[in-house]
N, C-alpha and C positions, 0 to 999 in steps of 0.2 A: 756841576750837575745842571745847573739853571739853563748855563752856555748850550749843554749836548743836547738839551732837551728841547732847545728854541731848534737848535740845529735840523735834529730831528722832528720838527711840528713844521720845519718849513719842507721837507723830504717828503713828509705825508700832503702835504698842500699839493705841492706836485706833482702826488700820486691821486689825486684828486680824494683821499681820503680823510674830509673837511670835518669829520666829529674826530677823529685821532689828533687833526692837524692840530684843531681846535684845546684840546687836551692840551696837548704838550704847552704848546704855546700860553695857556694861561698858566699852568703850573711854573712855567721859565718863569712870568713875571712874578709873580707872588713871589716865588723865594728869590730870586734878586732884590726883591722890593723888602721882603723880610731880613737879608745881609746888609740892607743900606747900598746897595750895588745903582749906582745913578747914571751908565752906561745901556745896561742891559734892556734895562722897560723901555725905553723910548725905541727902537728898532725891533723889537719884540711886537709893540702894539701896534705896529705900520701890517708887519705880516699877520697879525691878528686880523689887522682892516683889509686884506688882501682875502683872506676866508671868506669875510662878510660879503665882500663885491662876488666872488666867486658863486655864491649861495646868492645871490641878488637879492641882498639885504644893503642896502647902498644907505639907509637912514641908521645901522650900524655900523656902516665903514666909517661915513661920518664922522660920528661920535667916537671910534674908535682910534680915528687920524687924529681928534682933538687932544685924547688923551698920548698920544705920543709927541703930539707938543708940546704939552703942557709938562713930561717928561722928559723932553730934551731940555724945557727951559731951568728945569732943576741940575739937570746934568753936569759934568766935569767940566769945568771953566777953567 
């Protein structure tokens, strides 16, 4: 579900509809982040940061890029 739903937040980014896109996309990470899923958040919060630039909030793309580091560096090894 976590999966379809990034899927779908990055479908609505595209369709430039950035509070749906925005939805989806936090919802993917929370419940990835709730299964212990160490994959999913880190490429989740890039398109999360991808929203932000989009809305020219570029001091939460930032932050947003940080925490998908910091997600990858947790990630499958």
């Amino acid at each position: 579900m976590a999966d379809a739903r990034a899927a779908r937040g990055i479908a609505k980014r595209n369709l430039g509809r950035l509070d749906e896109a925005e939805e989806d996309l936090r919802y993917a990470i929370r419940t990835a982040e709730e299964l212990g899923d160490r994959q999913l958040p880190a490429w989740t919060w890039r398109n999360l940061a991808k929203v932000a630039e989009l809305r020219g909030d570029k001091a939460a793309a930032e932050e947003l890029l940080q925490r998908s580091k910091d997600a990858e560096s947790r990630g499958p090894h």
